[in-house]
C-alpha positions in Angstrom: 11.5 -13.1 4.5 12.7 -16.3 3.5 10.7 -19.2 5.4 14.1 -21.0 6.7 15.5 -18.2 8.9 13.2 -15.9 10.8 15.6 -14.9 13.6 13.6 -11.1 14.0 10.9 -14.1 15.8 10.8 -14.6 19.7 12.2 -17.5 21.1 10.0 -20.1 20.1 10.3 -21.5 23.9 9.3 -18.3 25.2 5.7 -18.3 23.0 3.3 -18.8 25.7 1.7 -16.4 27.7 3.8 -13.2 27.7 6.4 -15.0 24.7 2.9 -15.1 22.4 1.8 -11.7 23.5 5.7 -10.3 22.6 5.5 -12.0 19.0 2.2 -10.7 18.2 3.2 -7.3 19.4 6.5 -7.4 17.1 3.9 -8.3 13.9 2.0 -5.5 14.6 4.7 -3.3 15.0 6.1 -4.4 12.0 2.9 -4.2 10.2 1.9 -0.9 11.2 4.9 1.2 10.3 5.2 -0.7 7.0 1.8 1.0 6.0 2.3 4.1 7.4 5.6 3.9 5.3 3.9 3.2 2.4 1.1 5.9 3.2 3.7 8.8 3.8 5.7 7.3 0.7 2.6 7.7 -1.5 2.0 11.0 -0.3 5.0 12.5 -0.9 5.1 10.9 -4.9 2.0 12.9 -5.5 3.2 15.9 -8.0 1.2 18.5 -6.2 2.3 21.4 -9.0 0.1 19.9 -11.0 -2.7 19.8 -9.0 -5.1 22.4 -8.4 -4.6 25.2 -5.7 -7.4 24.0 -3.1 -6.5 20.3 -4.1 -2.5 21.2 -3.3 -3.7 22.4 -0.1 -5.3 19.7 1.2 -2.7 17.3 0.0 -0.2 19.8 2.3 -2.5 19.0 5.2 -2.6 15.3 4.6 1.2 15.1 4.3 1.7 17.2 7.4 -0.8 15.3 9.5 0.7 12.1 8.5 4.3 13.0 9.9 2.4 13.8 13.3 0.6 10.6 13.3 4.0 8.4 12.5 5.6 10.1 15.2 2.6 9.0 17.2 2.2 5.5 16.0 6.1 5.5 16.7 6.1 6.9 20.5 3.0 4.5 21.3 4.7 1.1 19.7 7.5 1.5 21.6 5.9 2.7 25.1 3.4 -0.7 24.4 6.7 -2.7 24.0 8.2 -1.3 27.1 10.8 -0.4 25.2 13.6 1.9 25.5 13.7 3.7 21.9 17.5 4.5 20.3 18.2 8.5 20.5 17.4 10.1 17.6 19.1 13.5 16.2 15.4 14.5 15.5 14.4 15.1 19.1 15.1 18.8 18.5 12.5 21.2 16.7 14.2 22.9 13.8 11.3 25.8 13.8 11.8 27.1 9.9 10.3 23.4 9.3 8.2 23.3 12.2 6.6 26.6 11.3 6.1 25.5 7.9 4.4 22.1 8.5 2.0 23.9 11.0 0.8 25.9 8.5 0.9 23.0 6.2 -1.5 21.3 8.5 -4.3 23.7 9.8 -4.6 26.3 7.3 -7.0 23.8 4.9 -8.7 22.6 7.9 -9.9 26.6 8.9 -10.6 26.7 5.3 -13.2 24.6 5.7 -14.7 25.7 8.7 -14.8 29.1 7.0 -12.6 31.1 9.0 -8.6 31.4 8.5 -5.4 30.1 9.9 -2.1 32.4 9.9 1.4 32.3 11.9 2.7 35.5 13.0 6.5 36.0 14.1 7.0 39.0 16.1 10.9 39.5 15.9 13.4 36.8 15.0 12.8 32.9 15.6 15.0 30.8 17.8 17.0 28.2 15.4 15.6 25.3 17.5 13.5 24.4 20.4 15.0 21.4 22.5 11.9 19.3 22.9 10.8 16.7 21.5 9.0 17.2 18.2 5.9 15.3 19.1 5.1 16.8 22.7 5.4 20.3 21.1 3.1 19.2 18.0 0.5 17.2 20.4 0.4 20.8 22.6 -0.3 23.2 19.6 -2.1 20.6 18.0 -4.4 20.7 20.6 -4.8 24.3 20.5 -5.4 25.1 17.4 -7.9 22.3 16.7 -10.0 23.9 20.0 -10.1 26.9 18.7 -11.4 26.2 15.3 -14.0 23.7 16.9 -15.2 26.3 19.3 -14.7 29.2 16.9 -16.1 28.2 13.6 -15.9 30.4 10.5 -13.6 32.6 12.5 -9.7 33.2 12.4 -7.2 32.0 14.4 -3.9 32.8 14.6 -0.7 31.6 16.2 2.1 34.4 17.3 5.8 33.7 18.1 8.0 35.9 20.4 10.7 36.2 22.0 14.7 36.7 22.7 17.8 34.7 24.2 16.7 35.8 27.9 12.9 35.4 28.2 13.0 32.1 25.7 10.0 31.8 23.6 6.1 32.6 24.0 3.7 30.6 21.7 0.1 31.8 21.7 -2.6 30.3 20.1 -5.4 33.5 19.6 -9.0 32.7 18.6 -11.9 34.8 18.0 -14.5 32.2 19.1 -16.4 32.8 22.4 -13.3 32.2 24.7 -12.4 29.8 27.5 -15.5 29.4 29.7 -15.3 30.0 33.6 -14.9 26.9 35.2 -11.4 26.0 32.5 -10.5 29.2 33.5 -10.6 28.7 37.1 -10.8 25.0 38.1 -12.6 25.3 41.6 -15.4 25.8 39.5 -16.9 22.5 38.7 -20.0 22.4 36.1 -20.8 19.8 34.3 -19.5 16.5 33.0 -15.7 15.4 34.6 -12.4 16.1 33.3 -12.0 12.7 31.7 -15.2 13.3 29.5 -14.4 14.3 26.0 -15.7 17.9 24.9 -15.0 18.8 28.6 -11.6 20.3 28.8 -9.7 16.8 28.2 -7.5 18.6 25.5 -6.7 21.4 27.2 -6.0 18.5 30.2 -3.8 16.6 27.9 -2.2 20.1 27.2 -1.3 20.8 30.7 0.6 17.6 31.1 2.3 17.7 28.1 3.8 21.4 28.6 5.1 20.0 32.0 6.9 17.6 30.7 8.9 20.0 28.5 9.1 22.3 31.7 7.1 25.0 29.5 4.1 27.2 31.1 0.6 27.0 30.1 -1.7 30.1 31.0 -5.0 30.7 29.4 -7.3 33.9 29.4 -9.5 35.4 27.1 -9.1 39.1 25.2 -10.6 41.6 27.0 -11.3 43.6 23.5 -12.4 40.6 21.4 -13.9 37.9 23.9 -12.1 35.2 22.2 -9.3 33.2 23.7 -6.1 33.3 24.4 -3.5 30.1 25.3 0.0 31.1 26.2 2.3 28.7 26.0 6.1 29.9 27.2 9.1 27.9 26.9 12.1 28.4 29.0 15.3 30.0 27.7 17.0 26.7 28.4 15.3 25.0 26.0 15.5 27.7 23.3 18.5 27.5 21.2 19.5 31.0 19.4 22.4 30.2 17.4 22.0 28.7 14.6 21.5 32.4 12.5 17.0 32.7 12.9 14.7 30.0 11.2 17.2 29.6 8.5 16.4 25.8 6.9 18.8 22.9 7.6 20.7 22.4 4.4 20.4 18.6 3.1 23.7 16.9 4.2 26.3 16.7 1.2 26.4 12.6 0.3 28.2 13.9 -3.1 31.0 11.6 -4.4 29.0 8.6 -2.5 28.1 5.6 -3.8 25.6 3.8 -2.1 23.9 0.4 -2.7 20.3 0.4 -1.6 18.4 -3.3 -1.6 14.5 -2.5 -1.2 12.0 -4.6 -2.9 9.1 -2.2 -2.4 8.7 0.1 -5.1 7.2 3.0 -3.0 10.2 2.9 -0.8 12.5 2.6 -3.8 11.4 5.6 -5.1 11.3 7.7 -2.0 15.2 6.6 -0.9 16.1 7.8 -4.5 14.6 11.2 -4.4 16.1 12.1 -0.6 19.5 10.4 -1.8 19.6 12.1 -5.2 18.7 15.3 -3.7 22.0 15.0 -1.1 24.1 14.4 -4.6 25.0 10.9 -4.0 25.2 8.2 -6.7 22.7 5.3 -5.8 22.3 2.0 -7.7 18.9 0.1 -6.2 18.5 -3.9 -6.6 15.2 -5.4 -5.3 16.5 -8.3 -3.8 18.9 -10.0 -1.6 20.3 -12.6 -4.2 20.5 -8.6 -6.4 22.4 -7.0 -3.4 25.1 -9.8 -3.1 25.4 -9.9 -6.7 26.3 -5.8 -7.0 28.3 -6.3 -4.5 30.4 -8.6 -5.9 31.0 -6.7 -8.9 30.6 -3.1 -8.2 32.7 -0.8 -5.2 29.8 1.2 -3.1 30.8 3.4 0.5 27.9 1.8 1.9 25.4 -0.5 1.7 21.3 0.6 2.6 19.6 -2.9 3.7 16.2 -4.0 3.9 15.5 -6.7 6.3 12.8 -8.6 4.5 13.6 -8.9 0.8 12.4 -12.3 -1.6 15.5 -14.8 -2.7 17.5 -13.7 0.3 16.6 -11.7 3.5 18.8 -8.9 4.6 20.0 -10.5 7.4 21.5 -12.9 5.0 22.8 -10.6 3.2 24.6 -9.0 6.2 26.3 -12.4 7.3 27.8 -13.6 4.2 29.1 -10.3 3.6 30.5 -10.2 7.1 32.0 -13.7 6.5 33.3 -13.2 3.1 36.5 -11.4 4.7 38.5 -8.3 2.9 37.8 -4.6 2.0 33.9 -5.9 1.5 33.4 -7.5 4.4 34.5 -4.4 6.6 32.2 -2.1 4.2 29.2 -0.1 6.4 26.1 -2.0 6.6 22.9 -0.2 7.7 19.5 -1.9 8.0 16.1 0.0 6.6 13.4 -2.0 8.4 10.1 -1.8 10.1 11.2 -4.3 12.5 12.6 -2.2 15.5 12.1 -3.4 18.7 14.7 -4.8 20.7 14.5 -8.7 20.7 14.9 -7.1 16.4 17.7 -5.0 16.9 19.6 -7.3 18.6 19.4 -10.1 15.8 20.6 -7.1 13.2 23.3 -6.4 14.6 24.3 -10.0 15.6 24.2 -10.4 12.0 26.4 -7.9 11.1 24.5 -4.4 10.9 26.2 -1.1 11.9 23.1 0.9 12.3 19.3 0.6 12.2 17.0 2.9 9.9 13.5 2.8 11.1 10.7 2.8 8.8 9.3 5.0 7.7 12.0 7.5 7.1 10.8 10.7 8.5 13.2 13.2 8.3 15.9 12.9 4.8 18.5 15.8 7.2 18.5 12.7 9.7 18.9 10.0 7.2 21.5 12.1 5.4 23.5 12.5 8.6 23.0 8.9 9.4 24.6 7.9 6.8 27.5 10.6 6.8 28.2 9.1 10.4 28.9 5.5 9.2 31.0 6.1 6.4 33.4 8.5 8.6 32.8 12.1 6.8 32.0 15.5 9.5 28.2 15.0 10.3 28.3 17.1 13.2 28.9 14.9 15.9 31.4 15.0 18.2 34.7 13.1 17.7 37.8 12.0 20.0 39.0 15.4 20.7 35.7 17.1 21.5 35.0 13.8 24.0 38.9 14.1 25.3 38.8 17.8 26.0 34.8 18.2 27.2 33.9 20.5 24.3 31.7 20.3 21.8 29.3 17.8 23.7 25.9 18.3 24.8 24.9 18.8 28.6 25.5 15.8 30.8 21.7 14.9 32.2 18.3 15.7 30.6 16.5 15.1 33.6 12.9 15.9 32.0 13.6 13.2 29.4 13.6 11.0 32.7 10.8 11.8 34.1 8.7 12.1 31.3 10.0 8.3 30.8 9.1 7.1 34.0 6.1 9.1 34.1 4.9 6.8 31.0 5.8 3.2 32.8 3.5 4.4 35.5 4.4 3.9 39.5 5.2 0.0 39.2 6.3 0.2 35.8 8.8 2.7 36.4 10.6 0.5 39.4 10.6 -2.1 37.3 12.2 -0.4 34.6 14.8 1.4 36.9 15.7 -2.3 38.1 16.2 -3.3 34.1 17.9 0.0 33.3 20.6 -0.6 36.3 21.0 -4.8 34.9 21.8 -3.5 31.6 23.8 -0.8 32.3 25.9 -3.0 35.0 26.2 -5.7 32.1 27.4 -3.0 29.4 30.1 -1.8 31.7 31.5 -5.3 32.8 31.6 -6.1 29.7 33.3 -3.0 28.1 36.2 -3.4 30.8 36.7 -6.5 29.5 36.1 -5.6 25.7 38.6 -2.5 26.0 41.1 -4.2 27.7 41.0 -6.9 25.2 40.6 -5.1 22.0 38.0 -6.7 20.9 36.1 -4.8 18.3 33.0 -7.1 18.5 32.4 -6.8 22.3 33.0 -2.9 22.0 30.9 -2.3 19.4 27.8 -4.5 20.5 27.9 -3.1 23.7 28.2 0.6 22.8 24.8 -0.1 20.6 23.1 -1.0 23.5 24.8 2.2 25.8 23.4 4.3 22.8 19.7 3.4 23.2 19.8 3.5 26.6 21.9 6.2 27.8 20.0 8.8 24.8 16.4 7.7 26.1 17.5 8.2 29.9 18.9 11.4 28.8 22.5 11.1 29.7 22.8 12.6 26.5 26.9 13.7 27.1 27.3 9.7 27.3 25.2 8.8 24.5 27.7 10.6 21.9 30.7 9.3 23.9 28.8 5.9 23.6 29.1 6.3 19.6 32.3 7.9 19.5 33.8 4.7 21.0 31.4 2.6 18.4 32.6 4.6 15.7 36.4 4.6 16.6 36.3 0.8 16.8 34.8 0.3 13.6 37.6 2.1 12.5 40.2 0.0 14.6 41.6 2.9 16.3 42.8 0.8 18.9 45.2 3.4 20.0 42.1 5.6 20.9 40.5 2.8 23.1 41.5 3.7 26.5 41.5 7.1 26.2 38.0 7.4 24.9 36.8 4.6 27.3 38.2 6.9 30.7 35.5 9.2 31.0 32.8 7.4 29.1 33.3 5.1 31.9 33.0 8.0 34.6 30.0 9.0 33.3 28.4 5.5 33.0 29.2 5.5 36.3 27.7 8.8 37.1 24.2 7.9 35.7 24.0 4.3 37.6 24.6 6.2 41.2 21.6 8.7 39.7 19.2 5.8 38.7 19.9 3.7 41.4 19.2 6.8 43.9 16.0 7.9 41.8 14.7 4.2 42.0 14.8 4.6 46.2 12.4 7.4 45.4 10.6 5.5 43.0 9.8 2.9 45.8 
């Protein structure tokens, strides 16, 4: 970035003490998840058909392990930030993915150990499980690599059943010399404590984890075999049916798009091309800001795809003179690719002109493809004035384990404090959008529905988050008509979730 504007920086006023300890954390966070995108980025380049089968396999494993470990890196950046992270489409399992990556993953790994890793589905597979991705990856994860630590040289085997009534069993079947007595049955203490590693602290971590998706955890060992057995049931609730079996996602349909991307890294360059080229769009890539403002100004694009930190010209340059240049350009969508994400970040994006925030690395091409079908106004799925005006086609109101499990993080005096910051900010957002709808103004509206997005998706008032960006979406269009309308119950259910908040934070006390 260029050395004369560094808004993504921390107040420099605020650089002592906990203003020094914020910075360094935002360099980190940048730094981390610009290497992990350039680790996942290399992966994927590699032309595994080429390679030899065992070689192919272990690349599958790398690749799969890698998405885990971003969504890891990910979850525990944010939590160290204290941040609240935006709602993401990918909080959902789609299991034909799911199932494949878990094979992906721990089939080279039993290789090694001499024994073999299969999946078996008994009956059909549920389209989705509504969990998030990385709780249900930590849990089998967990599993599966006890079993082939305690069961070397032996198979082990995960088995899928279910139906729409029961929801869906998960068991993760070893051949090893099964659970011993005292995980079995925890009034038996021997040996070291819980905490100690190699003493159950997996299968702990397992536990926990399987409560916060409300799913049950039993474990017992075959009476024909001796090896064990780890059940793992999730309710029907959480079990979504009706998307047709594990059929795969199809890539969302960019064709007839043209989309400016401005990334300097080559690695990232290349990756953006394959995912956009494979949704049938037409992409033109510069490396550079001074490049981006330049095809710009000669070419017609949809939408542009922004880096933050480009040489010549950052991207938050970029974004401001187009935004000031006035016209058709200036109204053009504008998203931001970036590894800076945190919120003192996100804030100076958008101030300069941003209408959405890519994180880095890009996980998940379906999500990016949607992303970018939402901002330039074609059907992504999401819900638009009519489903918010007549209730329909929105998801369920409160996702009260998404609360928990968020509080649960902050810890006992974290969480009060965060309820305290939670009701401020969500007090401030609706002030403000009185004011903004009542006025018009497309600014206020749309700055403060950004902010009702990340907030209301991570709380889990998920109804209200997609209300949230129907209203953003609306005023980027200028459908001032829409406003009110729109804004009525939006503002009933903001109202809704401060009266929960403020009552859970009496029994937070």
């Amino acid at each position: 970035m260029n050395a004369e504007i560094d808004p993504l920086s921390p107040n420099p006023k605020n650089r002592d003490g906990d203003g020094r300890a914020t910075e360094v954390l935002q360099q980190l966070s940048h730094d981390i998840r610009s290497a992990m995108s350039d680790v996942l980025g290399g992966i994927r380049l590699i032309d595994t058909p080429r390679l030899d089968p065992q070689t192919q396999t272990q690349i599958d494993r790398v690749r799969a392990a890698a998405d885990t470990l971003a969504m890891l890196v990910d979850d525990a950046l944010m939590t160290a930030a204290g941040e609240i992270p935006e709602k993401g489409v990918s909080r959902a399992v789609v299991m034909s993915d799911w199932l494949g990556n878990l094979d992906r993953r721990w089939a080279g790994r039993a290789a090694e150990r001499g024994g073999g890793f299969s999946v078996q589905l008994i009956g059909d597979a549920p389209y989705r499980l509504l969990v998030p991705p990385i709780v249900l990856d930590r849990i089998i994860g967990n599993l599966v690599g006890n079993a082939l630590v305690h069961g070397p040289g032996r198979d082990v085997v995960v088995e899928l059943t279910g139906s729409p009534e029961t929801g869906l069993e998960i068991c993760v079947a070893d051949q090893g010399p099964g659970f011993p007595a005292h995980v079995l049955d925890p009034s038996i203490r021997v040996g070291p404590p819980a905490s100690t590693a190699g003493s159950g602290l997996g299968l702990g971590i397992v536990q926990e984890l399987s409560a916060q998706i409300s799913a049950t955890l039993t474990l017992c060992n075959d009476p024909a075999t001796g090896g064990g057995r780890a059940r793992l049931v999730i309710p029907a609730a959480k079990v979504d049916w009706s998307g047709g079996g594990a059929a795969p996602l199809s890539p969302a349909d960019l064709s007839g798009l043209r989309i400016l991307v401005a990334e300097d890294n080559l690695t990232n360059q290349t990756i953006l091309r394959q995912m956009l080229d494979l949704m049938g769009a037409e992409t033109v890539i510069v490396a550079d800001g001074l490049a981006a403002m330049a095809a710009l100004g000669g070419e017609s694009f949809d939408i542009g795809l922004i880096d933050i930190e480009m040489p010549r010209m950052s991207g938050l340059q970029v974004m401001e003179q187009v935004r000031k240049g006035g016209g058709a350009l200036a109204k053009m969508p504008l998203v931001a690719i970036t590894a800076y994400v945190l919120r003192d970040n996100r804030e100076a994006i958008y101030a300069a002109g941003a209408d959405g925030i890519i994180g880095k690395p890009v996980a998940s091409a379906d999500d990016f493809g949607r992303t970018i079908l939402r901002h330039v106004g074609l059907p992504s799925g999401l819900p638009d004035t009519q489903d918010v005006l007549s209730g329909t086609g929105l998801e369920q109101k409160m996702d009260m384990d998404r609360l928990e499990r968020l509080l649960a993080a902050a810890g006992h005096h974290g969480s009060t404090e965060l309820l305290d910051r939670v009701v401020e900010d969500l007090n401030a957002v609706m002030a403000n959008l009185d004011t903004g709808v009542a006025d018009c103004s497309v600014p206020d509206i749309r700055s403060q529905t950004h902010i009702l997005i990340a907030i209301s998706g991570a709380m889990g008032a998920d109804r209200l988050c997609q209300m949230a960006e129907v209203l953003n979406i609306a005023a980027k269009r200028r459908k001032m008509d829409q406003m009110a309308q729109i804004y009525a119950p939006l503002r009933q259910d903001l109202v809704d979730l401060l009266a929960l908040i403020q009552a859970r934070r009496v029994t937070a006390s």
